[in-house]
C-alpha positions in Angstrom: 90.6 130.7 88.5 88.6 128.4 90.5 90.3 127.3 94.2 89.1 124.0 95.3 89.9 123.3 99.3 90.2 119.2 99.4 91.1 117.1 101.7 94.5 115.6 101.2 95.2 112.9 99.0 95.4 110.4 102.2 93.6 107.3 101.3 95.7 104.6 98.3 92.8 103.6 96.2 91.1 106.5 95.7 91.4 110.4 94.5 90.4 111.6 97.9 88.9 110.1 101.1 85.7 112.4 100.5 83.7 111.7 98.3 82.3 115.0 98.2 85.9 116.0 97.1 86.0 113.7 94.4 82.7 114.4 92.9 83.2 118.5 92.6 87.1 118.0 91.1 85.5 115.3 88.7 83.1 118.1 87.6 85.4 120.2 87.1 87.7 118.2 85.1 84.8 116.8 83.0 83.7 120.0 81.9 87.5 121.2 81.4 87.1 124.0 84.5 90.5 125.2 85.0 91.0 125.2 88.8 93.9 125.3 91.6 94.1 122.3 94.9 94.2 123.8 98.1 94.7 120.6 100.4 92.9 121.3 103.9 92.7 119.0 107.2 90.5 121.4 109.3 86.9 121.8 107.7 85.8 124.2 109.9 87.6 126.5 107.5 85.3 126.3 105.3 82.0 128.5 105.2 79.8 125.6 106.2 82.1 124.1 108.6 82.8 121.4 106.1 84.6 120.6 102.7 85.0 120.9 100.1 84.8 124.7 99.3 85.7 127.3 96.6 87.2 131.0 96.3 85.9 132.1 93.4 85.8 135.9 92.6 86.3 136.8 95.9 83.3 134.8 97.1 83.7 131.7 99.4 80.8 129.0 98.8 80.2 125.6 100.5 78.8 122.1 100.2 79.3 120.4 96.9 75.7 120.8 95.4 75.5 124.5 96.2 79.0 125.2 94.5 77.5 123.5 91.5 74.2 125.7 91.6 76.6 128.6 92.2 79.1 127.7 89.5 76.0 127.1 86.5 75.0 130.3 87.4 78.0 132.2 87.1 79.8 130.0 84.7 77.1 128.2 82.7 78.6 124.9 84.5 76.1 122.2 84.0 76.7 118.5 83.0 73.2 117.3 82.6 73.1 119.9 79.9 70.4 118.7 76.9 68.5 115.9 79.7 65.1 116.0 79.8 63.0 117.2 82.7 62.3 113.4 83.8 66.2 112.4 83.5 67.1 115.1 85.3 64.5 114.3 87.6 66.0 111.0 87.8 69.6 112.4 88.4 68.6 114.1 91.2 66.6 111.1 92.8 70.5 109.2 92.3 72.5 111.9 93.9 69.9 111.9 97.2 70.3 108.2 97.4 74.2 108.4 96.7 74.7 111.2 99.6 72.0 111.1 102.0 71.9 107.1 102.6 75.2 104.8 101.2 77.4 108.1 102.0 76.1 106.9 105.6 76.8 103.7 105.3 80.4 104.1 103.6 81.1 106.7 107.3 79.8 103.8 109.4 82.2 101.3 107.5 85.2 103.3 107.8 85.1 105.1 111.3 83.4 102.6 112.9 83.9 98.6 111.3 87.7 99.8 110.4 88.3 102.3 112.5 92.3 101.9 113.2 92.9 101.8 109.6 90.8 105.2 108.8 92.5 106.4 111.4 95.8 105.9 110.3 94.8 106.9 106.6 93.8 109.9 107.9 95.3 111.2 110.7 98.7 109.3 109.6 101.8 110.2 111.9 100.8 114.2 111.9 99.6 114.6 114.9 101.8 114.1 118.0 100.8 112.4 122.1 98.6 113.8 123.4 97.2 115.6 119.9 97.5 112.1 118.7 94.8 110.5 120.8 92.4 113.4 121.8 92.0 114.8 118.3 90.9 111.7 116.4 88.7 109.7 118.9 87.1 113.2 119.1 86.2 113.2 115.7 84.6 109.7 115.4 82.9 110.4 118.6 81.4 113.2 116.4 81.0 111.2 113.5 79.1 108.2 115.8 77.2 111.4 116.9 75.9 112.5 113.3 75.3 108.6 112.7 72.6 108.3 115.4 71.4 111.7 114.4 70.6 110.6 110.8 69.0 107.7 111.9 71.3 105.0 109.8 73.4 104.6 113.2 70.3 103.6 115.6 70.2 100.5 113.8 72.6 96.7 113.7 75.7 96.2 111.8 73.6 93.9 109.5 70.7 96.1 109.0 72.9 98.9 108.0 74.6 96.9 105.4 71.6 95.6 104.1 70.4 99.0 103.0 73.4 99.9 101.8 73.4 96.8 99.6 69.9 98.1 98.6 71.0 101.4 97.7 73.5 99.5 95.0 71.5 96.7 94.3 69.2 100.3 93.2 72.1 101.7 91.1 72.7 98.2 89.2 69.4 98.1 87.6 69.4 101.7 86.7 72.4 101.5 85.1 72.0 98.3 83.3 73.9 97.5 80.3 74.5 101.4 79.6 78.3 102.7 79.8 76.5 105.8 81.7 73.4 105.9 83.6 72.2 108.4 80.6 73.6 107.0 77.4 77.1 107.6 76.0 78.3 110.4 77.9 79.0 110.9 81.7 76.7 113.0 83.6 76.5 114.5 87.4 74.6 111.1 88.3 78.1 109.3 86.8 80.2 111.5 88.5 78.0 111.2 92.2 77.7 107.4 91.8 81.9 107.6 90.8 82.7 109.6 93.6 81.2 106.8 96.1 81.9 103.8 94.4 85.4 104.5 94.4 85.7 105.4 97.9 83.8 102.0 98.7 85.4 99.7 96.2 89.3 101.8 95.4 90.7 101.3 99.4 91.6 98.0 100.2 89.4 98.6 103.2 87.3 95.0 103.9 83.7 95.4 104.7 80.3 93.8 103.1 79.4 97.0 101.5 82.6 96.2 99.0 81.8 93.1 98.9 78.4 93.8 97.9 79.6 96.6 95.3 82.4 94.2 93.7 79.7 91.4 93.0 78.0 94.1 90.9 79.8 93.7 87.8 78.3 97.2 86.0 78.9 99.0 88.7 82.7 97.7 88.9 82.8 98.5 85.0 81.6 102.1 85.8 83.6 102.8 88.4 86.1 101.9 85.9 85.7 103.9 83.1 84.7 106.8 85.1 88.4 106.1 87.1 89.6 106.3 83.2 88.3 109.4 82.4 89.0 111.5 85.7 92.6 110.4 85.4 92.8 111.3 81.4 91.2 114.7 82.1 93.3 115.7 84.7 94.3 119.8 84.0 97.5 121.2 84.7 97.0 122.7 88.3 98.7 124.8 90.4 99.1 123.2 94.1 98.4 125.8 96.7 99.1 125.0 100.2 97.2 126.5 103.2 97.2 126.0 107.0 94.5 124.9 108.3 92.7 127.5 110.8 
């Protein structure tokens, strides 16, 4: 059996704080992958320094999209299964836009508009002084870092919520009056553009990049049913608790 290492379920609103998280558990569940949690705070336990992760056959593999290469070749895991080329051309295209620009945006929103309350979400009372204070403004002084390195953080508050009001103004169209962005069924493109939108619109975390996704009534519907599914499909799992390294 599969272990997934997650984040903690930290964050009312959503399935997990990372989106990353969400996206390779609503895979799994989806395809009907049978699999065990292994909540972790510390993501330099992972292979790439960063989570999620699986154990899988005695191999350890990072980053969500290199699981999922992994996985469909030892497993025959594969949503877009039956697109054509150009779709999943297209799918592609949606999951670079999803995690290489409004994943940027969503970071900047939480760790740096609403700082105190991502803090709180998800450092919580677990740490205590002088832990309490070092270890989380170390992070988002890391997380600013990796803002300005992409390149989204070099620019104003408004300019970076005006891209990422592009980025779903982007998804809206290409949805359109579909219940899926490629017909009837759910595909990796649903499940990236799920694992975002709920982590932008699910916390009751203000900002106008939820503003901007609730006034897209699609997208709201989508997030919807997706929310539908992932909690219908959810597999009896076996909770495994680690300590962090």
């Amino acid at each position: 059996m599969i272990r997934l290492h997650i984040f903690p379920d930290a964050l009312k609103g959503t399935p997990n704080p990372s989106q990353f998280c969400v996206k390779l558990e609503a895979v799994f569940r989806l395809a009907g992958v049978p699999y065990e949690i292994c909540p972790e705070m510390n993501p330099a336990t992972g292979p790439k320094g960063k989570l999620p992760f699986i154990e899988f056959e005695g191999e350890r593999v990072g980053d969500s999209a290199l699981i999922l290469d992994y996985l469909k070749e030892k497993i025959g895991l594969d949503l877009d299964d039956g697109l054509t080329s150009s779709e999943r051309a297209l799918s592609h295209m949606i999951e670079r836009l999803v995690e290489e620009r409004l994943y940027w945006v969503i970071v900047h929103s939480r760790w740096i508009d609403n700082w105190m309350q991502t803090k709180a979400a998800i450092f919580g009372n677990t740490l205590f002084f002088p832990l309490s204070y070092f270890i989380p403004n170390a992070a988002r002084k890391s997380i600013r870092r990796a803002l300005v390195g992409h390149g989204l953080g070099r620019h104003t508050r408004e300019e970076i919520y005006q891209f990422g009001a592009r980025d779903l103004a982007a998804l809206s169209v290409l949805l359109g009056d579909k219940p899926f962005f490629f017909g009837e069924t759910p595909r990796l493109a649903d499940v990236t553009v799920y694992s975002a939108l709920v982590n932008i619109i699910g916390p009751d975390i203000c900002s106008p990049l939820r503003d901007t996704a609730l006034s897209h009534e699609n997208l709201v519907g989508h997030t919807e049913r997706m929310g539908e599914i992932f909690a219908a499909r959810r597999p009896r799992t076996r909770l495994v608790l680690t300590r962090a390294a």
